[in-house]
N, C-alpha and C positions, 0 to 999 in steps of 0.2 A: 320105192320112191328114192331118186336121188339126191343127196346134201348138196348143196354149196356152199363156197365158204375157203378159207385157206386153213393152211394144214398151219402147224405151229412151226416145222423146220419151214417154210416159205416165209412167213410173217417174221422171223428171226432173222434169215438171211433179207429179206424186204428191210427191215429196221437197221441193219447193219448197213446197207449200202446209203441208205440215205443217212448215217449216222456220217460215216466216210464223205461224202459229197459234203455235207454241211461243216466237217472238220477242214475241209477244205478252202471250202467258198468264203465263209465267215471271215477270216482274218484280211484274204484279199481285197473283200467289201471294205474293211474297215481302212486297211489302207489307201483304199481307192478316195476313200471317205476325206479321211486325214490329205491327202494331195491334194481333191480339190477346194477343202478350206483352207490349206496352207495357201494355194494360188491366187484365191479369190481375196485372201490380205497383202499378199503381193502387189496383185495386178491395181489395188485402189489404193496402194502408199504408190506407182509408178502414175496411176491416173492422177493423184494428189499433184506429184511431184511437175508431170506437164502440165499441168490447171496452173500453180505456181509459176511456172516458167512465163507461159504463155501470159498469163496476167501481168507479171512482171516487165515484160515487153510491149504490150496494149495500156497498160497506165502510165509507164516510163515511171515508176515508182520501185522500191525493194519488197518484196514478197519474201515475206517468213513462212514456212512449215516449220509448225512447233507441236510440241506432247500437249494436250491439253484435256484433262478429263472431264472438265465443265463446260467447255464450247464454245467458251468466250476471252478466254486470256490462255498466256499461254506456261505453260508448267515449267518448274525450274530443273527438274526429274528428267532424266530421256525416255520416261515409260512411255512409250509409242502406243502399246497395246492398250493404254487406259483412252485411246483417242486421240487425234489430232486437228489440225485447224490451219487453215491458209490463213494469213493478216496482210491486208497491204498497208501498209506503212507509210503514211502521205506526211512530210515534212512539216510540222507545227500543229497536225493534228492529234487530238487524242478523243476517244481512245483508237486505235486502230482499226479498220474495218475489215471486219470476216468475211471472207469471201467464201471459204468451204470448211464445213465440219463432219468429221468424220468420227463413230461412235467408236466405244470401246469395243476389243473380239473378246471373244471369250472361248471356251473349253481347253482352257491351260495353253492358247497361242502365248506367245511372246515374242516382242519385236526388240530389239539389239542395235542400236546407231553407234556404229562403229567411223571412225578415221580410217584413212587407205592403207595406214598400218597397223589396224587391226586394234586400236584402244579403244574401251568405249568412252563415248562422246555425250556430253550434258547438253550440249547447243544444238539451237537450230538450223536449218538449212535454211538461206536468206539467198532468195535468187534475185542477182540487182537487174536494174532496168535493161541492161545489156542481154541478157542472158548467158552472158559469158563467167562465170567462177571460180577466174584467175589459179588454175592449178589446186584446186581443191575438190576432193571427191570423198563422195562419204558412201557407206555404205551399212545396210539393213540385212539382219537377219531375221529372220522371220521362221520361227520353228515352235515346235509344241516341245512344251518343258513338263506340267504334268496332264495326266496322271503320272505316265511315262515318257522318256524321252523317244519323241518319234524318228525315225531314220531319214526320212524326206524332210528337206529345209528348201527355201526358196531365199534366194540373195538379190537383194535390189540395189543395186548402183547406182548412183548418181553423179555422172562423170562433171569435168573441169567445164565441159561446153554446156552442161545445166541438162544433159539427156541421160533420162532413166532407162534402166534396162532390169530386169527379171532372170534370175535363171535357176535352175534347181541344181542342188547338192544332195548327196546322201552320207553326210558326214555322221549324223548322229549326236552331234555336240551339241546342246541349246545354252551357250552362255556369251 
């Protein structure tokens, strides 16, 4: 009668190679992981930023994008990553009215509102009726700071003519 079954150098050399493939795969995954959370807080502080614009032009009123971790006012902090919030801003009214809110990210993201020279910045982005933002551009970082810092960051602009752009860095720097 014959056995079947594997021998124990098969099943060693078997358990090796898939040890091999999965030393492999695994960090790739994870990065792949980290890029598209980092994109997807990008791509909805750039969607934020056109909803702003655009509303700001359709009410002929200034539209704020502020930090705001309660949904309804807006934070005196530049913690982006705790949430933000459109407000449009109608002259003699109070309080402002919310036009979009956006929740806090999590897994150690962090977002960074920077000036076009690189200072961080406590204020908000106030797009006026024009759409135009007279020589003023700010700019977001958007990267994971813990557990570790991640090598892929995504940089959101927001140029002088009120149009947001996205784009990836691999700096490594999350501050």
């Amino acid at each position: 009668m014959r056995q079947r079954g594997f021998t124990l150098p098969e099943l060693m050399i078997t358990v090796l190679i898939l040890g091999v493939l999965l030393g492999l795969g695994v960090p790739t995954f994870l990065d792949a992981t980290l890029s598209s959370r980092l994109g997807a807080v990008a791509n909805n502080l750039v969607v934020s930023a056109y909803l702003a614009r655009s509303e700001a032009i359709k009410r002929n009123v200034t539209v704020r994008l502020c930090p705001s971790p309660n949904g309804t006012s807006c934070a005196a902090q530049s913690a982006f990553e705790g949430g933000w919030i459109g407000l449009a801003d109608y002259p003699g009214t109070t309080p402002d009215v919310v036009i979009q809110k956006q929740s806090a990210v999590s897994g150690g993201i962090r977002i960074f509102h920077k000036d076009n020279a690189g200072t961080a910045v406590t204020a908000s982005i106030d797009m006026p009726p024009s759409g135009i933002r007279a020589g003023i551009t700010d700019v977001f970082l958007v990267c994971r700071q813990t557990p570790s810092v991640g090598r892929f960051e995504r940089v959101v602009t927001v140029s002088h003519t009120g149009r947001p752009t996205a784009s990836r860095t691999q700096n490594g720097v999350c501050s």
